[in-house]
C-alpha positions in Angstrom: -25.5 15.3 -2.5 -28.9 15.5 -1.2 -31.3 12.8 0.0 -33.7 14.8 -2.9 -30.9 14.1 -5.6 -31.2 10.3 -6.0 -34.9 9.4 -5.3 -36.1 9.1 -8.6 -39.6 10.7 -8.7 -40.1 9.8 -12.2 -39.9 5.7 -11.2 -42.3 6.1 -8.3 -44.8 3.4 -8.7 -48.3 3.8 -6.6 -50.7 0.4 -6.3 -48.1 -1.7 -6.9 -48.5 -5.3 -5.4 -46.9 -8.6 -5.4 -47.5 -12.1 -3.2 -44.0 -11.9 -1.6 -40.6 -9.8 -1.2 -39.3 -12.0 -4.0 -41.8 -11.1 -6.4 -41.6 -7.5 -5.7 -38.3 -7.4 -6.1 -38.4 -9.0 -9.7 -40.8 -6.5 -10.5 -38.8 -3.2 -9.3 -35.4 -5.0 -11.3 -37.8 -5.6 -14.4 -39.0 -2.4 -14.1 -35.4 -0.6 -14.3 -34.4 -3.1 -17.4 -37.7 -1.7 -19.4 -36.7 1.8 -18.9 -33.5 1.1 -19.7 -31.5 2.0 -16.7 -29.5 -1.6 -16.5 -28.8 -4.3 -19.3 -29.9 -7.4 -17.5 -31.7 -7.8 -14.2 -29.8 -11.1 -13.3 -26.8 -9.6 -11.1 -29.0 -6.5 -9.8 -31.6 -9.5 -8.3 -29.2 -11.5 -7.0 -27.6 -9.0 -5.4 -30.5 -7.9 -3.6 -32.1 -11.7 -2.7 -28.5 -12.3 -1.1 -28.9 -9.4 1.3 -32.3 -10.5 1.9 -30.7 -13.8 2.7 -28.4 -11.8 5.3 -31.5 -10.9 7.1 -34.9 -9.1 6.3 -34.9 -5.3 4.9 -38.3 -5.2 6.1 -37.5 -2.7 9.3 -41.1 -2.3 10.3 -44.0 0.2 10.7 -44.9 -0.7 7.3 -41.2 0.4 5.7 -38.8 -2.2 3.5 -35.4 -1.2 2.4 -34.2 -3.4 -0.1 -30.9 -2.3 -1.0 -27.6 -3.6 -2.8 -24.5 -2.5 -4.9 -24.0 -3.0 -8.0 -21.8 -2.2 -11.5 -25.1 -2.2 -12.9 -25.3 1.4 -11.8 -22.8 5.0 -12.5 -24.7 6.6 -9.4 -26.6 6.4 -6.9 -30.8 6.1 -7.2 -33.7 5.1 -5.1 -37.0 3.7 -6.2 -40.1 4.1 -4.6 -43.3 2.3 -4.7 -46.2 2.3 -2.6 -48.4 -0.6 -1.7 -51.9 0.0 -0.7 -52.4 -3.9 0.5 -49.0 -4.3 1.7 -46.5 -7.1 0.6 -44.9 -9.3 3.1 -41.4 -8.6 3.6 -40.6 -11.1 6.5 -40.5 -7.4 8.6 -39.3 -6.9 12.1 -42.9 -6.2 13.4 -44.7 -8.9 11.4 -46.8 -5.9 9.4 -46.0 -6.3 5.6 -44.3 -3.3 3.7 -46.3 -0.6 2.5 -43.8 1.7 1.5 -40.8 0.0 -0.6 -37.4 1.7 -1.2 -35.3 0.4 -3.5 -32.1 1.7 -2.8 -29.5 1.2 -6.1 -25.9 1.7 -5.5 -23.2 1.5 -7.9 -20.0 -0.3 -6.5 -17.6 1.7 -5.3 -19.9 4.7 -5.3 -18.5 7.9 -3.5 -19.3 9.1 -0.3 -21.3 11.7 -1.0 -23.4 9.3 -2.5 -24.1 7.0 0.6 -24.7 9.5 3.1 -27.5 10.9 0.8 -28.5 7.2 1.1 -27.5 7.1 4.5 -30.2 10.2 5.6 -33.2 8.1 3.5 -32.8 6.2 6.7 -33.1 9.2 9.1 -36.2 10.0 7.0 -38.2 7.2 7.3 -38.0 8.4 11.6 -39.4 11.2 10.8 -43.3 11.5 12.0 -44.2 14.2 9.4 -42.6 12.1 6.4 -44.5 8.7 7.6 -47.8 10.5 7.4 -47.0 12.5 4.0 -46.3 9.2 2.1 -49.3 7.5 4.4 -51.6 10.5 2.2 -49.2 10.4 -1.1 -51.2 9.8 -4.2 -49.2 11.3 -7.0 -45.1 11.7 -7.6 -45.5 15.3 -7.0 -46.5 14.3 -3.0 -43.7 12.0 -2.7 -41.2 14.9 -3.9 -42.9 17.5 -1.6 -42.6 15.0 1.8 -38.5 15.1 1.0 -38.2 18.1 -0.2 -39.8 19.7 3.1 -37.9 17.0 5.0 -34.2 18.1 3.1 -35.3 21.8 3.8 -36.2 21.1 7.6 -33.2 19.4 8.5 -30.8 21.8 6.5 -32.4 24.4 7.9 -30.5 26.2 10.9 -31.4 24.8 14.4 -32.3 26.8 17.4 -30.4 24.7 19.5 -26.9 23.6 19.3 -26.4 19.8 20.0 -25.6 19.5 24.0 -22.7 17.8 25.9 -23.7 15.4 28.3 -24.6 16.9 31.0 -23.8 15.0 33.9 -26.8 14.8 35.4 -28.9 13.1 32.9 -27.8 9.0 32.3 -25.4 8.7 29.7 -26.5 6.1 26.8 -23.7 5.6 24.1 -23.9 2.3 21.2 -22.5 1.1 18.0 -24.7 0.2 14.8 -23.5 -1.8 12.1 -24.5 -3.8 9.1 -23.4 -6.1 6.8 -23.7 -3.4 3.4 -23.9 -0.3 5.7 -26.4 1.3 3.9 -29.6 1.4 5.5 -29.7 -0.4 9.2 -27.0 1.0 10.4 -28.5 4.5 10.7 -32.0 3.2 10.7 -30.5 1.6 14.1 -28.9 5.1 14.8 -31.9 7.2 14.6 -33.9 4.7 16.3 -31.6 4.6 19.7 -31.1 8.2 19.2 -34.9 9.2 19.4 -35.6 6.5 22.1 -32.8 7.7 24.4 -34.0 11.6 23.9 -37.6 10.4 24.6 -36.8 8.8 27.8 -35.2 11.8 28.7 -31.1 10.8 28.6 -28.0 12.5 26.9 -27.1 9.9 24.0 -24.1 9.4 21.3 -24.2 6.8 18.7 -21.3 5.5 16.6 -22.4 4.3 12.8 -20.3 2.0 11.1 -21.3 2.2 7.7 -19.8 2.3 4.2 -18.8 6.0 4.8 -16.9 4.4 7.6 -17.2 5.2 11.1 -18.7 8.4 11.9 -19.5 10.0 15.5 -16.9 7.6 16.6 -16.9 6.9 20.8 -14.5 9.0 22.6 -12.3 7.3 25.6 -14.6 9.8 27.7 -17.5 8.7 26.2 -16.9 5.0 27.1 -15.9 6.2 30.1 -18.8 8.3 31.4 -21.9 5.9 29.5 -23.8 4.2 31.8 -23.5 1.3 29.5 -23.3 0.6 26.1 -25.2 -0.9 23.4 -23.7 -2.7 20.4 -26.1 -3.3 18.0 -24.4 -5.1 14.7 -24.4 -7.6 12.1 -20.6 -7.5 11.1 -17.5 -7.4 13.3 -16.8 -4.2 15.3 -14.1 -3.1 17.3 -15.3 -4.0 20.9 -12.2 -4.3 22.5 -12.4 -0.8 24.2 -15.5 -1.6 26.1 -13.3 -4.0 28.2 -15.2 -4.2 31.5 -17.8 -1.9 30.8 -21.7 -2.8 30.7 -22.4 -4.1 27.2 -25.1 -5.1 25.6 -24.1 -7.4 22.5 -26.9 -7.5 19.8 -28.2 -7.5 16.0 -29.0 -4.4 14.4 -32.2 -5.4 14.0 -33.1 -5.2 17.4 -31.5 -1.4 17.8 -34.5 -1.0 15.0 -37.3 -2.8 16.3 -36.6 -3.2 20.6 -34.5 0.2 21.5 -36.1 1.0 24.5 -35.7 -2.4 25.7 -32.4 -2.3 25.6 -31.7 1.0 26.8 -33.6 0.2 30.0 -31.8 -2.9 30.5 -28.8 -0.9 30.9 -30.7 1.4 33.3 -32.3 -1.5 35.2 -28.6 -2.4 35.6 -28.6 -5.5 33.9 -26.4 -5.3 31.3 -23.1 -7.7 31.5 -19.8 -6.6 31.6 -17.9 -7.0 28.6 -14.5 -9.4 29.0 -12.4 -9.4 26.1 -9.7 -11.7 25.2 -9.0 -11.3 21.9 -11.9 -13.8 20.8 -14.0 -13.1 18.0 -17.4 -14.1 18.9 -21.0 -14.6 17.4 -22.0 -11.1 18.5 -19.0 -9.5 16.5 -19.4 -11.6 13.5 -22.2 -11.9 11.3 -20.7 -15.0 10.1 -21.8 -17.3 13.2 -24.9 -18.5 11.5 -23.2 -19.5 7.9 -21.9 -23.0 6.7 -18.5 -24.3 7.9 -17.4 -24.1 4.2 -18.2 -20.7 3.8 -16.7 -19.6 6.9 -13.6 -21.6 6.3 -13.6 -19.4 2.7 -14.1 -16.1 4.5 -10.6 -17.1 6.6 -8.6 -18.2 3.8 -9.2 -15.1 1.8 -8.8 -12.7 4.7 -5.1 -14.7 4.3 -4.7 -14.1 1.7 -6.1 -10.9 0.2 -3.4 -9.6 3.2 -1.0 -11.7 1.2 -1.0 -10.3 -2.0 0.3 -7.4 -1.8 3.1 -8.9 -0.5 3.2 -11.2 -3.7 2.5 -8.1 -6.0 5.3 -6.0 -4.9 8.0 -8.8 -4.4 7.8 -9.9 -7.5 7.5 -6.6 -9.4 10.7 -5.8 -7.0 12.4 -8.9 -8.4 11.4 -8.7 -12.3 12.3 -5.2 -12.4 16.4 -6.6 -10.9 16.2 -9.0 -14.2 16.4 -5.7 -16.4 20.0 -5.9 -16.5 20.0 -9.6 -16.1 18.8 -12.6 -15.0 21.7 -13.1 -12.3 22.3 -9.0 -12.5 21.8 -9.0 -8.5 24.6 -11.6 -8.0 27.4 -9.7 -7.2 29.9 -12.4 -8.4 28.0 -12.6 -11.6 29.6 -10.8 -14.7 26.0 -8.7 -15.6 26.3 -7.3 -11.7 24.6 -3.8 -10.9 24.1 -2.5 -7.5 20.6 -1.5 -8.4 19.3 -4.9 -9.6 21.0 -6.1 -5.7 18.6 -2.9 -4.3 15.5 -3.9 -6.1 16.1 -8.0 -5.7 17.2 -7.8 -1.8 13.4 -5.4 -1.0 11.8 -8.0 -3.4 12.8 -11.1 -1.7 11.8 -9.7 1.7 8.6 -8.5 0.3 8.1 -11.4 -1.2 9.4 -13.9 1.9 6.6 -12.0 4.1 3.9 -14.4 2.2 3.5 -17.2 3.9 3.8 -16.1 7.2 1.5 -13.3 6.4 -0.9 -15.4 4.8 -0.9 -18.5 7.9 -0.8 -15.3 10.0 -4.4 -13.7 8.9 -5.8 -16.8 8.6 -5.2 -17.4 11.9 -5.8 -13.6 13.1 -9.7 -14.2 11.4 -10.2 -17.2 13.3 -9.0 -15.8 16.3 -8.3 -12.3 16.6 -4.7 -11.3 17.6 -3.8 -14.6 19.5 -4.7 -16.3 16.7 -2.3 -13.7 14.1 0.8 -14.5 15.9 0.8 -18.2 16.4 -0.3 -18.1 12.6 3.4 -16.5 11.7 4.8 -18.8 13.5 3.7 -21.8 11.6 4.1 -19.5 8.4 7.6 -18.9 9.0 7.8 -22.8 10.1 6.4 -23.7 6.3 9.9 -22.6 5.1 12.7 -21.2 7.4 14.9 -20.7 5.4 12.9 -17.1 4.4 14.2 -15.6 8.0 17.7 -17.6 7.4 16.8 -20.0 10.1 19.2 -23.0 10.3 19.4 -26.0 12.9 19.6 -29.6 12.4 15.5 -29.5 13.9 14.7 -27.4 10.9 16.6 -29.4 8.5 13.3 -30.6 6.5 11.9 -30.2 3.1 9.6 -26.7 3.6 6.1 -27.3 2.7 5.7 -23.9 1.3 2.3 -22.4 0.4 0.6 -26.0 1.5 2.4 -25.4 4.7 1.4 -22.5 5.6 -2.1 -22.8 4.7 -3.0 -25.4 7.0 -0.8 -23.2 10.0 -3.0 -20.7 9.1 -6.3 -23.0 10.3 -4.6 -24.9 12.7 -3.4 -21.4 14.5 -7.4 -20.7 15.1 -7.7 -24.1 16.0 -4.9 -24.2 18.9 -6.3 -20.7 20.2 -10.0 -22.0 20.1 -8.4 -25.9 22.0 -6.6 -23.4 24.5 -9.2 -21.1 25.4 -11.5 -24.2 26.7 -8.3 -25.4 28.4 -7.7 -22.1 30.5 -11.8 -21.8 31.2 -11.2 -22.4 34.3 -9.0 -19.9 35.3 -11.0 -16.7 37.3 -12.3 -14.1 34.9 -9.8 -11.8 37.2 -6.8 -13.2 35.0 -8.7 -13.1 31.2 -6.5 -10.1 30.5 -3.0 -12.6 30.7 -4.5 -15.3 28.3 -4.5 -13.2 25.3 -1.0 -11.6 26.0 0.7 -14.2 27.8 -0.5 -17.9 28.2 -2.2 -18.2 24.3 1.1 -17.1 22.2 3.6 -18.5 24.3 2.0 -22.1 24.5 -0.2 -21.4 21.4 3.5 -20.6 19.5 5.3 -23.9 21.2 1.8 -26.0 20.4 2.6 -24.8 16.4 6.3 -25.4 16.4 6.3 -29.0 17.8 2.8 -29.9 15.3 4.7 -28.1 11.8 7.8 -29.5 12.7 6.8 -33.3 13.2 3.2 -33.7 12.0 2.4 -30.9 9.5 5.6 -30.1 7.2 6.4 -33.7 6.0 2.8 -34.8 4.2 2.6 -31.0 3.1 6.0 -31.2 1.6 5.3 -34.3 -0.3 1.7 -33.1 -1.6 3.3 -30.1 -3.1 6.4 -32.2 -4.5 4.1 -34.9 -6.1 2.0 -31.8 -7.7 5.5 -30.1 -9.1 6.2 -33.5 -10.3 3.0 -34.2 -12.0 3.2 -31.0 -14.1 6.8 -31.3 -14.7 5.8 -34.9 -16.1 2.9 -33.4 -18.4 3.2 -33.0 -21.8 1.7 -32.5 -24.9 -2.4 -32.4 -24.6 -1.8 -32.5 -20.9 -0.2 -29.1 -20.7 -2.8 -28.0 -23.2 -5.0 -29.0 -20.9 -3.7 -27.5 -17.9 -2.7 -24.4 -19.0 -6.4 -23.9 -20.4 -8.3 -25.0 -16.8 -5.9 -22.7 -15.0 -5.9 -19.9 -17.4 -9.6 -20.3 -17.7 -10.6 -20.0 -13.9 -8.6 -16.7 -13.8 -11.6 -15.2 -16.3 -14.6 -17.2 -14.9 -15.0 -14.4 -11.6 -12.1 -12.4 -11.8 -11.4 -11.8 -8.9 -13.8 -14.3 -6.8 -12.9 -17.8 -5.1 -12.2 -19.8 -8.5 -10.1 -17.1 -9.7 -8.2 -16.8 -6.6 -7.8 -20.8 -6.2 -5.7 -20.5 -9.9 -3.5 -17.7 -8.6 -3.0 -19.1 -5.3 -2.0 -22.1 -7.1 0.1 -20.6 -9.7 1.8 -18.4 -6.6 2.9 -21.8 -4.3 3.9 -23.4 -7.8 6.3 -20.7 -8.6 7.6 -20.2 -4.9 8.2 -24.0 -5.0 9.9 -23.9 -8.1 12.2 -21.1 -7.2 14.4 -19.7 -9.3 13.8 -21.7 -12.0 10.5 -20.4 -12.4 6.9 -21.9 -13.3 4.7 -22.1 -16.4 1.7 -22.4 -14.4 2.2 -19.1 -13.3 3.0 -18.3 -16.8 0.0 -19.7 -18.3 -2.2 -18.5 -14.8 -0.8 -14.9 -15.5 -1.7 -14.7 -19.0 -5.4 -16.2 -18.4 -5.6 -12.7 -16.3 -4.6 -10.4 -18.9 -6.5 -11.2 -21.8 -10.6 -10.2 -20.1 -9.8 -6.3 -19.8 -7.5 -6.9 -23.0 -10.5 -8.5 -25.0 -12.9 -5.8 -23.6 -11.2 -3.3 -24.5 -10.1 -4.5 -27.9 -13.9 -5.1 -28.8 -15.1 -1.5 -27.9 -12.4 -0.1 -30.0 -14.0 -2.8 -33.0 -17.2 -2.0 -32.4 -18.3 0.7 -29.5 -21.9 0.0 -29.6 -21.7 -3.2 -28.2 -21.1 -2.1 -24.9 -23.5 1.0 -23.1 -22.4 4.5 -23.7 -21.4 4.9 -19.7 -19.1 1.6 -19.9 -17.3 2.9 -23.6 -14.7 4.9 -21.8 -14.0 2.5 -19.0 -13.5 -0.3 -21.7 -10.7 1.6 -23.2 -8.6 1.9 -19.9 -8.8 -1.7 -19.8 -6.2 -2.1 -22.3 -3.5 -0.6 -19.2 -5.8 -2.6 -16.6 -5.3 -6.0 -19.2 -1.7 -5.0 -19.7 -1.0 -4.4 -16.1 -2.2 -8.0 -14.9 -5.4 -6.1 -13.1 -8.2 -9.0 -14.3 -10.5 -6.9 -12.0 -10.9 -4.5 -14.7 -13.5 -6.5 -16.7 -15.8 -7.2 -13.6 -18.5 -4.3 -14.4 -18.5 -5.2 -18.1 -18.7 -8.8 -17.3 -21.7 -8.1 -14.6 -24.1 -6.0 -16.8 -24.9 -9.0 -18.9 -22.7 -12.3 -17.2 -24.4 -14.8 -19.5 -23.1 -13.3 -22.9 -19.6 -12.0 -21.5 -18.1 -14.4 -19.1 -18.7 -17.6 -21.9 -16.2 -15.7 -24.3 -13.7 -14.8 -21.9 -12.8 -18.2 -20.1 -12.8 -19.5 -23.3 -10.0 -17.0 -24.8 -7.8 -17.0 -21.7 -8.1 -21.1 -21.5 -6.7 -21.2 -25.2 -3.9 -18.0 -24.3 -3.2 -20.1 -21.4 -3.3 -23.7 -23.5 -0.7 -21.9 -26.0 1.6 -20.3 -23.2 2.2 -23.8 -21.9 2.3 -25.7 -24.8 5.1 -23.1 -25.7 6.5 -24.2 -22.3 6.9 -20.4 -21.1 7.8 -19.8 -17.6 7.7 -17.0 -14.9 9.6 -16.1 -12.4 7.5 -13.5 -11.3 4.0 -14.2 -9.6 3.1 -11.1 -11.3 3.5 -7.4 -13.3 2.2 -8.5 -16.4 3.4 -6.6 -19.3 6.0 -5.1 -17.3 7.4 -9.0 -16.0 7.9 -9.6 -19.9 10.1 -6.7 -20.4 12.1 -7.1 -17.2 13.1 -10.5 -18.6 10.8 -12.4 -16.0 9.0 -14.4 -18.4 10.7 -16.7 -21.1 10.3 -17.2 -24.6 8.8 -13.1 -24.4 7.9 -13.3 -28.1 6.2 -16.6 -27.7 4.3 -15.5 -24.7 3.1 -11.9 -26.6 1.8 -14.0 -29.5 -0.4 -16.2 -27.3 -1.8 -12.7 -25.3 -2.5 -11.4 -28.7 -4.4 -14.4 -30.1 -6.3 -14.5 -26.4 -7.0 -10.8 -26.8 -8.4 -10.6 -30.3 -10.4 -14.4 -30.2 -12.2 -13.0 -26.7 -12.6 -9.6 -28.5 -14.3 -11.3 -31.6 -16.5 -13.8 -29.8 -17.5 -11.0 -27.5 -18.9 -8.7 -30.7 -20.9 -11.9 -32.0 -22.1 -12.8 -28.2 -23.7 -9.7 -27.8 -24.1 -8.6 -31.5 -26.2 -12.0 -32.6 -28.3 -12.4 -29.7 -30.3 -9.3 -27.7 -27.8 -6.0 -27.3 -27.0 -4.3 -24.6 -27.6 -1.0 -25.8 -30.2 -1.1 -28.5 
């Protein structure tokens, strides 16, 4: 797909002007709600403030980039407007933006997609496309500057792209960005024409949401004269081991590349020592909250986790076919293929919490960090590896467990690191191979073991307890809140808190299974299920691009795959959300006021028939009622108030 194929010329806006980036942007996401490209401009805006709040789009010589994905949008679009006075953007260079592009991309949009975006960025380089939209007056100017620009660089060149000489310097970097859309190649093109300018041989890797492309060679690193990282988000630096290296933000591979290029040829460029750390310049998340870092850790844990979780317990359901105890081989229902399916289940399944306590720690602190997290995960509850001693003879803590190994293996790792500072940098490479898991590992053992698994134990034991004691309007209650928070993001933190809660339930529970996983699971199922069942009611409630997807929600709902309702949900969040946490809190309510439980942590429909869930008729009737209530108050949410599609 060409750059020409998503500008949309007929949006182009000339003498447009607002009193700040904010305002502008309002206007653009106004604009696209009046010609009826999105529903609402609510998630659009706020998509594109919070990558303003990453850091400015504003790149400089009059040029802003505001850019963000969205379900909002089936494909790819930019929108252009031109600003005579200029609006201040908070740019690199301090000028305000003359020249807006909005650029609109629909999640998961495919690659052909971005790299059209991706070449908006080598444009805006371009000398002969700067001064046609500098003279632009009408839309038919604007689609002649890219359309000689698409034709110019498609056409044939004269020369084929050289191999480093040797006798030129050798300038290679990195450019990264938190969305990948537009700095990262903004950065690109910017070291690229520098380093050409200055006369020197020059490769630069992109890490963008295409992925990595023009990735650096072991020669490359090898042969550069140094090397310039230039990102916002985490990058693997790990091969430039010893090698001059400048760590920086994209912004400045935008606004100061020939600064940074002769800094390398001055000489004065560190050398890069890694040991295994993750640091500020790899990370985009040095500059955020405690709380928000401490987030980003536990679901790294824990979206690693899950698919542990998923096919476990799909593994194990799928045994209960023939029987609850049809894997027991001194159990009258025995079948070898129930032992198969349990036996790969339960080690799928005993992988969580070490996996989870092992990425938590692996984010904090990079590989160090992963493996002194597994051993506190495994320490949660030893009995998943079959570990028996009269040391380990303790009450596991389980999920609880595990989840505070996960922080505490960061922790160690960062306590260590300040301990061993004193070593020579000549020995850094043994610390993150030898000295941080061996002590780092002992450090965990003796702190789970006598400090951690007792208090952990007992906070999940007086939770079970408080459940199990719960009854009447308290599980109403219950199973409604959890149920509930599994349809109020689907997907995000509050969703993830119920099913990380309903998960460490259930594995505390064991075999006897849990009906907050019951009631969590349920609350899941009913969002795609109600979408679906309200666009086969009434079609026109949702837009004509969205009526097809709504239908294969009924296998998404069906399938336990809440995630399926997240577009529908985000073109108008007000109106749609409201009725869905309310219908899976009362599908929730019902499941445990019915006092159905699940051995399973998930497999939706398919856990019902495999005998994972009790009471199966009991628990279809309360899906049902979820389903069709969420499908109903959906048709009057959007019916009675402004529609979607008019």
């Amino acid at each position: 797909m060409k750059l020409t194929d998503v500008l949309n010329y007929d949006l182009v806006q000339f003498g447009f002007s607002a009193a700040d980036k904010k305002e502008a942007l309002d206007k653009l996401t106004s604009m696209l709600v009046e010609k009826n490209i999105i529903a609402s401009k609510e998630n659009f805006l706020n998509a594109l403030l919070a990558r303003e709040a990453q850091s400015t789009t504003g790149v400089g010589e009059n040029v802003a980039i505001p850019h963000a994905k969205s379900a909002d949008f089936n494909k790819a679009m930019i929108v252009y407007a031109k600003s005579d006075e200029g609006v201040e953007w908070e740019s690199f260079d301090g000028q305000p933006a003359k020249h807006i592009f909005m650029i609109c991309a629909p999640d998961g949009g495919a690659d052909e997609h971005l790299k059209a975006l991706a070449s908006l960025s080598q444009a805006l380089m371009d000398a002969d496309v700067k001064a046609g939209l500098d003279k632009a007056t009408t839309k038919a100017d604007v689609e002649k500057v890219f359309s000689d620009f698409v034709a110019k660089t498609a056409a044939p060149k004269e020369e084929k792209t050289a191999a480093p000489s040797g006798e030129k310097p050798y300038i290679i970097a990195v450019t990264a960005c938190p969305t990948g859309i537009a700095h990262t190649f903004m950065a690109a093109e910017k070291i690229k024409e520098t380093a050409k300018a200055m006369g020197l041989d020059v490769k630069v890797e992109t890490n963008g949401q295409i992925g990595v492309e023009n990735k650096l060679t072991k020669e490359d690193i090898e042969r550069a004269a140094g090397i310039i990282v230039a990102a916002d988000k985490k990058v693997e630096v790990a091969r430039f081991d010893g090698r001059p290296t400048i760590m920086t933000k994209v912004a400045d591979g935008i606004n100061k590349p020939e600064e940074l290029i002769q800094t390398i040829l001055d000489g004065k460029a560190p050398i890069y020592k890694h040991d295994g750390a993750v640091d500020a310049s790899e990370d985009s998340s040095a500059n955020e909250s405690i709380g928000r870092r401490a987030y980003k850790h536990l679901m790294e844990g824990v979206s690693n986790m899950l698919p542990f979780v998923v096919a476990g317990g799909i593994l194990i359901a799928l045994s209960f076919i023939w029987g609850i105890n049809s894997f027991d081989p001194k159990d009258p229902s025995y079948n070898k293929v129930a032992e198969v399916l349990f036996y790969f289940g339960k080690i799928s399944f005993s992988m969580m919490l070490p996996i989870l306590a092992g990425f938590i720690g692996r984010s904090i602190a990079d590989r160090p960090g992963f493996i002194v997290g597994m051993i506190g995960g495994i320490l949660a509850d030893p009995s998943i590896l079959g570990l028996k001693s009269d040391l380990l003879a303790y009450t596991p803590s389980g999920f609880l467990g595990a989840l505070v190994a996960g922080f505490l293996a960061g922790g160690i790792i960062q306590v260590l690191k300040i301990a061993f500072s004193w070593m020579p940098r000549s020995l850094d490479g043994i610390k993150p191979i030898f000295l941080f898991p061996i002590l780092g590992s002992l450090i965990m053992g003796l702190l789970m073991i006598f400090l951690i698994n007792a208090p952990m134990a007992s906070v999940m034991e007086g939770l079970k307890h408080f459940i199990e004691s719960l009854n009447g309007s308290g599980k109403f209650i219950l199973g409604f809140v959890v149920a509930a928070m599994m349809a109020i993001d689907m997907g995000g933190p509050i969703n993830k808190a119920a099913y990380v809660t309903g998960t460490a339930l259930l594995t505390s529970a064991g075999s006897a299974g849990s009906d907050v996983m019951a009631a969590v699971m349920i609350g899941g199922m009913v969002p795609p299920l109600a979408i679906a069942i309200s666009a086969t009611i009434n079609k026109n409630i949702w837009p004509k691009a969205q009526r097809s997807g709504a239908l294969v929600n009924y296998v998404m709902g069906l399938a336990f795959i809440t995630e399926g309702a997240i577009p529908f949900a985000a073109s108008n969040p007000a109106r749609v959300i409201p009725p869905l946490f309310i219908s899976s809190g009362i599908a929730g309510a019902l499941s445990m006021t019915f006092g159905i439980v699940s051995k399973a942590p998930h497999g939706g429909i398919f856990a019902v028939f495999a005998n994972a869930v009790s009471n199966q008729l009991m628990y279809l009737l309360a899906l049902v009622i979820g389903a069709v209530l969420g499908a109903l108050l959906l048709i009057a949410s959007l019916s009675f108030g402004k529609k979607i599609v008019k």
